[in-house]
N, C-alpha and C positions, 0 to 999 in steps of 0.2 A: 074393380081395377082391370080385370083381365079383358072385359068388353070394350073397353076402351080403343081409343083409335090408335096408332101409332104414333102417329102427327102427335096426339097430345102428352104423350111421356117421352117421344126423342129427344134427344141432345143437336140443337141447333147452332147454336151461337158457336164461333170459333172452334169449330172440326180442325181436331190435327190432320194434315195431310202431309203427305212425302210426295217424293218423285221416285220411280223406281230404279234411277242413277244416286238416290242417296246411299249413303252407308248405314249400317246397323245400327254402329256409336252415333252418327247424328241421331236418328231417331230414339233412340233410347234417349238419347240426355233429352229428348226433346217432350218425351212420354214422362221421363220423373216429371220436370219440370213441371208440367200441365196436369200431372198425377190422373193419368189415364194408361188405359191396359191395350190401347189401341191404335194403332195411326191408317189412315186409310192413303191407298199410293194411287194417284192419279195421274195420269198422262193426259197433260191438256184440264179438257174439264172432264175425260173419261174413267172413271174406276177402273182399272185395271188391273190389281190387288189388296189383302190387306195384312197387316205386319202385325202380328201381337204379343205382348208377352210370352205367351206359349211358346210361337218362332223364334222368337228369340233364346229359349230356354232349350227348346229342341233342337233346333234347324241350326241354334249358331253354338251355344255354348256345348251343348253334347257331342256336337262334332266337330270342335277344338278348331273352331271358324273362327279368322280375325276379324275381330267387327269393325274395326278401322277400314279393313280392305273389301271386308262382303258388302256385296251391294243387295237393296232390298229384293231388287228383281231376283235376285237368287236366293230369295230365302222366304216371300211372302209369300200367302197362300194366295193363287192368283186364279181370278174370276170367281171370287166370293157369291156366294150363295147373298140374294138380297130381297128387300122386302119393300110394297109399298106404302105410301101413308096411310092411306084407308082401311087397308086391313088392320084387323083388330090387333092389341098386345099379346093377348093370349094365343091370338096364334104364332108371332113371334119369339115368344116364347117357349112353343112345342116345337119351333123350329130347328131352334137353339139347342134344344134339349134332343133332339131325335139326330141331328148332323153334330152336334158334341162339340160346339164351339159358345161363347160368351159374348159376343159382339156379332151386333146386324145391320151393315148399312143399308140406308132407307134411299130408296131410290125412285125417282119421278119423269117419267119423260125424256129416260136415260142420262139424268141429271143428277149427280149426290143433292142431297136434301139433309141429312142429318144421319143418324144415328142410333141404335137403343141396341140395348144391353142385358145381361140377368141381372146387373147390379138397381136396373133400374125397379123390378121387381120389388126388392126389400126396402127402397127407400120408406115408403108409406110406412111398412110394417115398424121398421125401426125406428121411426117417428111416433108411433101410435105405442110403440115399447115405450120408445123415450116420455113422453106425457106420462103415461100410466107408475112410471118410478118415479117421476116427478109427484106427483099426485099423490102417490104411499108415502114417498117421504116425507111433504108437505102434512099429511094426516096424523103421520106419525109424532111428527115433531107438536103440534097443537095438541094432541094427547098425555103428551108431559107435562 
């Protein structure tokens, strides 16, 4: 899995994105919604910043920010660290792990392209969980 490309485990299809004239609360309602930890703010077609959970936890709620009236620009981490599709996941992932952030956009030709994440890591794994208690239970139950 770790060898892998980028391109083949990002998240493509409908990228939440902001504008860095949104507010906090749109984005937040916007992130339950689509149940992601992440919205990437773009000006134009250009990355510009990205807004996450975190920010929002630190940057708004700890410092008794009104998220009606914060705009993203003042609170997202901006000129995010980015990666391209060819490089592998593993390294995306040492990336994540060494600058201490969960989300990485994927960038091309100084184009957003997608997405990847740590959570993308454990999918497989908790997939291959999931089958293996399927499978004991399954074993279990025929042995009665």
């Amino acid at each position: 899995m770790f060898g892998q490309t980028v391109e083949s485990v990002m998240q493509t299809d409908n990228l939440l994105v902001g504008a860095p004239h949104s507010t906090v609360l749109d984005a937040a309602i916007q992130m339950a919604r689509r149940k992601v930890g992440a919205m990437l703010v773009l000006d134009g077609a250009r990355l510009v910043g990205i807004f996450t959970e975190r920010d929002a936890l630190i940057r708004v709620l700890a410092a008794s920010r009104d998220p009606a009236r914060t705009l993203l620009a003042e609170v997202m981490t901006p000129e995010p660290t980015t990666i391209t599709p060819d490089k592998s996941f593993g390294l995306a992932l040492l990336v994540m792990h060494e600058e201490g952030f969960r989300h990485l956009p994927v960038v091309e030709a100084g184009r957003v392209v997608g997405i990847v994440s740590a959570r993308n890591a454990l999918d497989p794994d908790l997939e291959e969980f999931a089958f293996e208690a399927s499978r004991r239970q399954y074993y279990l139950r025929e042995r009665d």
